[in-house]
N, C-alpha and C positions, 0 to 999 in steps of 0.2 A: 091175349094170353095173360091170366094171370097167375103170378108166381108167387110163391109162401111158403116159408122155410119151414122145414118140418117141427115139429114138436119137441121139445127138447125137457127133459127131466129138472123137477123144480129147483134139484142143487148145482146145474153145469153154468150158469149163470155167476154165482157167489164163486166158486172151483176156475173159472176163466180168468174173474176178475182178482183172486186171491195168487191165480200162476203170476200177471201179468207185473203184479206189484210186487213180488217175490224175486222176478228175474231183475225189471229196474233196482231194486233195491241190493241185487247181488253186483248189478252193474256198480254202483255208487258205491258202495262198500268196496270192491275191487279195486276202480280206479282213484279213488280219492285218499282210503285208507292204507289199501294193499301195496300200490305201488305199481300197479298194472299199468302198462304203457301204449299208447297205438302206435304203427309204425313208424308213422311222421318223427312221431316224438322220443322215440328211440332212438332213429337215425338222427334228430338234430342233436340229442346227449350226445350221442358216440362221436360226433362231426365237434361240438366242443371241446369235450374230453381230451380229441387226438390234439384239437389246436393249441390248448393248451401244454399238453405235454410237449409239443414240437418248438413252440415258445420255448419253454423250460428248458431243453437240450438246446436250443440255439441260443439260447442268455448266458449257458457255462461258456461257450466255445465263445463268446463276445467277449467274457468274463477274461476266459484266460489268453483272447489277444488283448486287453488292456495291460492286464500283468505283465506279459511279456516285453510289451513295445519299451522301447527305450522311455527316459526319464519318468519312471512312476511316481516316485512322488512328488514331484509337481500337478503331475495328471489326478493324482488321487485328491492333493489339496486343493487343487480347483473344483473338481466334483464337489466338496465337502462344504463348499462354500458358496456353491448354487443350491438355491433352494430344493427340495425334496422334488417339487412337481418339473421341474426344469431338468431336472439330470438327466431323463433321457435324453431330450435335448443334444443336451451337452456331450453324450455318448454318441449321439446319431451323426450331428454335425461332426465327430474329429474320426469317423467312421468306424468303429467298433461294431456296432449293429447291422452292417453288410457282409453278410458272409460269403469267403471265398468263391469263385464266380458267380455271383450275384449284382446286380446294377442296383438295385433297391434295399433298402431294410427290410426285416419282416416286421409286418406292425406288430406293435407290441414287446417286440426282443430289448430295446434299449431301454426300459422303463424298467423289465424284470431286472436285467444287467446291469444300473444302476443301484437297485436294489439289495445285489449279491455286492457289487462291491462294498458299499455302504451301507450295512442293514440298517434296520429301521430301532432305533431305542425304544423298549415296551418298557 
């Protein structure tokens, strides 16, 4: 049995190959310039995004048990005199960065809380 594809009009050729490069090239343009996203990479933004914000809301609430706790400024002048990259450190160890029933830190919360006490001079 032999099979041959039928005959086709001498412009469907240039017309297939002119869709083909039209659609990649809508693809490219979409995702590179547009801002088009696949799911994956949607859902890892929004799964950043939340982490971050939940950081940030758990670094005030560090924030305002340091202020609170008794002798602050001692506590603050000791921050101020470990170096920038140590501070959380220094927040984690005297536990500021454990929040209420929690056994752990969240990573990340003593560094931002750090931060908020002691900005950063620009």
């Amino acid at each position: 049995m032999d099979f041959k594809f039928p005959a086709m009009h001498k412009d469907t050729r240039p017309f297939l190959l002119g869709a083909v490069v039209g659609a990649l090239l809508i693809a490219y343009i979409g995702f590179d310039m547009l801002g088009w996203k696949t799911r994956g990479a949607s859902e890892g933004l929004a799964k950043r995004q939340a982490d971050v914000a939940a950081v940030a809301a758990l670094a005030r609430i560090c924030s305002a048990q340091f202020n609170s706790a008794p002798n602050l400024p001692a506590r603050l002048a000791e921050l101020q005199k470990t170096k920038q990259y140590s501070r959380g450190a220094v927040v984690t160890k005297a536990g500021f960065a454990t929040m209420p029933g929690e056994k752990e830190p969240t990573q990340g919360v003593a560094e931002v809380c750090a931060a908020l006490l002691i900005p950063e001079k620009t």
